[in-house]
DRENPA-748650 format. One record per residue: residue in one letter; x, y, z of N, C-alpha, C in turn. Coordinates in pm, 1 decimal. Layout:
N
 code     n.xx     n.yy     n.zz    ca.xx    ca.yy    ca.zz     c.xx     c.yy     c.zz
    a        X        Y        Z        X        Y        Z        X        Y        Z
...
# end
This chain:
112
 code     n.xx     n.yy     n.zz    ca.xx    ca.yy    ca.zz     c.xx     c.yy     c.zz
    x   4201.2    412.3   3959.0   4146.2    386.3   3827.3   4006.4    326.3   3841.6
    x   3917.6    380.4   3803.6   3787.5    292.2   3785.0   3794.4    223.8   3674.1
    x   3668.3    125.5   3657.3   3661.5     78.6   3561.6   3574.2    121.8   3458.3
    x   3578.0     83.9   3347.7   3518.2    164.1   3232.1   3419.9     37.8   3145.7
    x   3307.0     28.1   3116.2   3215.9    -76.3   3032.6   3230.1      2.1   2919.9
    x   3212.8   -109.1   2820.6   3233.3    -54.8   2662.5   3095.0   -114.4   2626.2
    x   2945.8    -61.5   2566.4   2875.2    -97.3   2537.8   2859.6   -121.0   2403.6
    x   2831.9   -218.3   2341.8   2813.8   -243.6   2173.1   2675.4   -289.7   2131.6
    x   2598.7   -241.2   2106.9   2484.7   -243.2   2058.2   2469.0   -267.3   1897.9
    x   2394.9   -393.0   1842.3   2421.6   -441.9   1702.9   2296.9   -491.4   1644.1
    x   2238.4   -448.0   1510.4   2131.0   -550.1   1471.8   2229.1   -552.0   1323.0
    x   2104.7   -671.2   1263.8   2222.7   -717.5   1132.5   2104.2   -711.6   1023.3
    x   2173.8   -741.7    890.6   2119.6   -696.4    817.8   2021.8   -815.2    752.9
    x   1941.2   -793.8    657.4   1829.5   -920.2    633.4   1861.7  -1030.7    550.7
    x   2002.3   -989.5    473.7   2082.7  -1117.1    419.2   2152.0  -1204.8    498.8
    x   2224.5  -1107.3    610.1   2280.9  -1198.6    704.1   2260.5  -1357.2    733.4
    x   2306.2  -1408.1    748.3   2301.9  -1595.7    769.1   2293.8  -1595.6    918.1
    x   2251.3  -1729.8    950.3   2226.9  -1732.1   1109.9   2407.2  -1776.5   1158.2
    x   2491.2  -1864.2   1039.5   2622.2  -1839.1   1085.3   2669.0  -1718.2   1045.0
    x   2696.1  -1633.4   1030.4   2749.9  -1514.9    996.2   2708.9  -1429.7   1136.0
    x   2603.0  -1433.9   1147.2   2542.4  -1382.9   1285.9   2618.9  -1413.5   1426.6
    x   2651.8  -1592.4   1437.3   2698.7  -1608.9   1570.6   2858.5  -1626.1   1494.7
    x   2906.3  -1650.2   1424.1   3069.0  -1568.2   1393.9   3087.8  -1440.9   1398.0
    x   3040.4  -1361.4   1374.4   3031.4  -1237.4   1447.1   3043.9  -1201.8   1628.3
    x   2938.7  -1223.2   1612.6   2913.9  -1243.8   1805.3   3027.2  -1327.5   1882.7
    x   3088.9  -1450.5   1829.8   3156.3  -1494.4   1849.5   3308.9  -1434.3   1858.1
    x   3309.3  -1324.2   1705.0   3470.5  -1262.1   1753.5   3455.7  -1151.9   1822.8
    x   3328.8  -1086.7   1836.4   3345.0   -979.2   1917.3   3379.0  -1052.6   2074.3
    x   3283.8  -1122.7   2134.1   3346.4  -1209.6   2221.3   3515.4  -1252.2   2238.6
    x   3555.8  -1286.6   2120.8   3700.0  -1324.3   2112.4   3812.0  -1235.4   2150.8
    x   3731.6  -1116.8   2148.9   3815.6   -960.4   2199.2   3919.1   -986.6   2304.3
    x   3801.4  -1025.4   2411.0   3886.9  -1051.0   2539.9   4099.0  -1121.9   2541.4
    x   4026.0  -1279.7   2443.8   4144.0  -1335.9   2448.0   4248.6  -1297.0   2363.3
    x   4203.0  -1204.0   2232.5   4296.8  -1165.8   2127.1   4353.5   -999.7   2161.7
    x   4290.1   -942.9   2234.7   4330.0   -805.1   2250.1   4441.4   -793.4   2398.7
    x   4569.0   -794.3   2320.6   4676.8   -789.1   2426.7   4727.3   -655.1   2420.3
    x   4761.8   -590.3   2546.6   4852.7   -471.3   2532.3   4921.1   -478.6   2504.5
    x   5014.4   -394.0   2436.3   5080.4   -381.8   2316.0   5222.6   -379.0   2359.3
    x   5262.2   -313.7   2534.1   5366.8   -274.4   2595.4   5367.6   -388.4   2712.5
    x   5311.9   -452.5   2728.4   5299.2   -496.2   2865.5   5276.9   -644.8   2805.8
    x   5200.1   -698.3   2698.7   5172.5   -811.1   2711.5   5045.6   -893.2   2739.1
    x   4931.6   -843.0   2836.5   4832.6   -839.7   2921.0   4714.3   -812.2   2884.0
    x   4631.6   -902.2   2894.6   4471.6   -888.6   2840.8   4417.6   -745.2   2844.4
    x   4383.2   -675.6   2786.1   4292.5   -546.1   2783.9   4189.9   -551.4   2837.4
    x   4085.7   -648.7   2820.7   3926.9   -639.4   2854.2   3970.9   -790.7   3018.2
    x   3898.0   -687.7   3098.2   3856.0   -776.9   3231.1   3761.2   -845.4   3201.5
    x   3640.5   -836.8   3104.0   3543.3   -913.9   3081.4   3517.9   -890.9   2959.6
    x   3380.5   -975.0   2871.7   3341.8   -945.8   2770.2   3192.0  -1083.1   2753.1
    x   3107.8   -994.8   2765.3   2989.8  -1088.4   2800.0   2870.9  -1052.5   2676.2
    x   2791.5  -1066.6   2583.2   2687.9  -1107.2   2510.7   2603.1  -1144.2   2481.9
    x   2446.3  -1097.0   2413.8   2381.7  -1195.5   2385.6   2282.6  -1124.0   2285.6
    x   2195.3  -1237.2   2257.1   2050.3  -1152.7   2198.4   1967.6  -1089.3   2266.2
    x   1887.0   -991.8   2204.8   1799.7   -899.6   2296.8   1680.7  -1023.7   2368.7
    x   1624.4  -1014.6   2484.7   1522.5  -1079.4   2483.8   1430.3  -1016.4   2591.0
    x   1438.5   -904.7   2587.8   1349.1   -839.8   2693.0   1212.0   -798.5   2610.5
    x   1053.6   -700.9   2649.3    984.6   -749.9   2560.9    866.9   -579.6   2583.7
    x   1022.5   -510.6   2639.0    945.4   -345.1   2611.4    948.4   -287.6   2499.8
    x    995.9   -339.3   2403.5   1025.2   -311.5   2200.3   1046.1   -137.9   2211.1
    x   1149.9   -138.6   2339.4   1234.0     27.6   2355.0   1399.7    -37.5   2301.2
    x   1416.5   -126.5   2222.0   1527.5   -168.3   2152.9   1568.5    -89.6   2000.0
    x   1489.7    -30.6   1979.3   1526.6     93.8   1866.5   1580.1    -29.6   1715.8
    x   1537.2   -159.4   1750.9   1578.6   -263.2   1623.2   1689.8   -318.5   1646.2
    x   1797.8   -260.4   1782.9   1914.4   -396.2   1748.8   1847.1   -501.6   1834.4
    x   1960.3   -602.9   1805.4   1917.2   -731.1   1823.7   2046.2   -809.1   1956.0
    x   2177.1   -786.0   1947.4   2239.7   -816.7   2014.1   2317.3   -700.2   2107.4
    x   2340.8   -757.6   2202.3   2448.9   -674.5   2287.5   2578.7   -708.0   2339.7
    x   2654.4   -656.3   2349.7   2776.2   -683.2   2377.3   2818.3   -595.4   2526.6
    x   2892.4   -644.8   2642.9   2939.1   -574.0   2736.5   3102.3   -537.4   2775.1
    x   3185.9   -478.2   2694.8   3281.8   -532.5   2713.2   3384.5   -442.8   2856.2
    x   3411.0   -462.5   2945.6   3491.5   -429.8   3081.5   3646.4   -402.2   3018.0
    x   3668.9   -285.1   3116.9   3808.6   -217.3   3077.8   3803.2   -204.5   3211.3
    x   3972.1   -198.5   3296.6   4015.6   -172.7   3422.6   3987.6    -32.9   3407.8
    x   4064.8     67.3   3308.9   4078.5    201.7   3284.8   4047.0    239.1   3142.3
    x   4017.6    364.9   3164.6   3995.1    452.8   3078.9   4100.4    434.1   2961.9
    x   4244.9    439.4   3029.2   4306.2    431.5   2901.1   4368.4    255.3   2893.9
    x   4313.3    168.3   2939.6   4301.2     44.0   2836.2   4208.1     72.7   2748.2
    x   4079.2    105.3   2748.2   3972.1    116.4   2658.1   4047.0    173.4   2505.2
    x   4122.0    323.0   2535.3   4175.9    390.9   2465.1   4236.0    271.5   2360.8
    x   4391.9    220.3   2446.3   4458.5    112.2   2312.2   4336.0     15.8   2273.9
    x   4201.8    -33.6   2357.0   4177.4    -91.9   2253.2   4125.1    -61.7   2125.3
    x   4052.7     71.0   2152.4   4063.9    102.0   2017.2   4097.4    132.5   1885.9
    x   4235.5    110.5   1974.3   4398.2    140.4   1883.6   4414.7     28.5   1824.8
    x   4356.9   -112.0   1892.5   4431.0   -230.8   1866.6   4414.0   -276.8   1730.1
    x   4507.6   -331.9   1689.1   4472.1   -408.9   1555.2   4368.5   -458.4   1505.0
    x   4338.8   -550.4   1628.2   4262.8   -672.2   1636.3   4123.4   -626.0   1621.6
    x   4109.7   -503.2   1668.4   3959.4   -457.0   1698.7   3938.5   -393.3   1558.8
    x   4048.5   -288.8   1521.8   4073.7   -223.8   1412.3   4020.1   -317.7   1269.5
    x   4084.9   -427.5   1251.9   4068.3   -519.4   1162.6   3972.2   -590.3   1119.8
    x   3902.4   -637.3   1303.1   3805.1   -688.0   1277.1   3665.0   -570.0   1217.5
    x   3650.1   -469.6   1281.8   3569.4   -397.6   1231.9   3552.2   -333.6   1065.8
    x   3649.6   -346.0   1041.2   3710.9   -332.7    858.8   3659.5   -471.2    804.9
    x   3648.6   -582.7    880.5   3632.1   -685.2    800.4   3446.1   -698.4    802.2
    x   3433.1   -661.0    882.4   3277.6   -663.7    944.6   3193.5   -555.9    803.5
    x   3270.5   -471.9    801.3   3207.5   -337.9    735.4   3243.3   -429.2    557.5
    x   3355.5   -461.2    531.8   3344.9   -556.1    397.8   3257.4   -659.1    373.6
    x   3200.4   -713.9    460.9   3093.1   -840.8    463.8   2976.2   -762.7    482.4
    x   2911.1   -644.8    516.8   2794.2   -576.3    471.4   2715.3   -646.8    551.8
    x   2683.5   -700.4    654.3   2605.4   -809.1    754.0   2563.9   -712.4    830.1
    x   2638.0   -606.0    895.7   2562.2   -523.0   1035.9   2445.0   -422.6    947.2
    x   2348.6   -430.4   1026.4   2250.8   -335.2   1039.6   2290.2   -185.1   1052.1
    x   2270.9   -207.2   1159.0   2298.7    -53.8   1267.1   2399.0    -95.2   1400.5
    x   2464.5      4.2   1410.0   2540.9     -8.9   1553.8   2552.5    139.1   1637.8
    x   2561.6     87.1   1740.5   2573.8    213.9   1821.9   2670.6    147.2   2011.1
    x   2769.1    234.8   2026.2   2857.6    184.6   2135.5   2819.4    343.5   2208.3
    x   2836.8    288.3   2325.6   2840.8    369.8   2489.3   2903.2    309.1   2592.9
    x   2960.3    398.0   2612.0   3097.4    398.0   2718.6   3059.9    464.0   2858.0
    x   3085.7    379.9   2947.8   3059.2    462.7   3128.9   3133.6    383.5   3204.5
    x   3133.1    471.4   3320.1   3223.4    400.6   3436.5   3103.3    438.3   3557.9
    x   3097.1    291.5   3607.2   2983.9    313.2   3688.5   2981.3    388.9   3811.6
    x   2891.8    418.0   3851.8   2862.0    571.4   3955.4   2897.1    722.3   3910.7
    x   2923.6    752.8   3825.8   3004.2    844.4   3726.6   2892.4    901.1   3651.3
    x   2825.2   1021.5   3687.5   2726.8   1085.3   3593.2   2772.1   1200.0   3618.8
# end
């Protein structure tokens, strides 16, 4: 099994609040500890790391944060997208009208 990175790419919108911003960031982060397999019991994400953009080639296309999130396999990635937790939260995200733009990319490294 290789492992699989889940990329989340996010800018927010111009009402957004600066808390609304890091509660956000904060539950996507929270992934790790709330996203359990469903059969087994067992964390889904091996990692889940974040931040604001701060590099200063303005090849950022306007988002603002990033998200990295680590899968052992291909098909953990799969349930997580199945999961509730992810499911829910993104429904709740899309009712609060805060994200900008998003865009996710998925690879398993050495793999082209």
């Amino acid at each position: 099994m290789e492992p699989v990175f889940h990329v989340i790419f996010l800018s927010f919108s111009l009402t957004a609040t600066a808390e609304q911003v890091a509660e956000t960031c904060n539950g996507v982060l929270a992934y790790q500890q709330r996203c359990l397999h469903p059969k087994t019991g067992q964390l889904l994400l091996v990692s889940a790391k974040g931040g604001v953009k701060c590099g200063t080639e303005n090849l950022d296309r306007g988002f603002t944060h990033v998200f990295v999130l680590e899968f052992a396999s291909r098909e953990d990635l799969q349930v997580y997208l199945k999961h509730e937790h992810h499911i829910g939260y993104d429904v709740m995200l899309e009712e609060k009208g805060i994200l900008g733009q998003e865009m996710v990319l998925d690879f398993s490294p050495g793999i082209f």
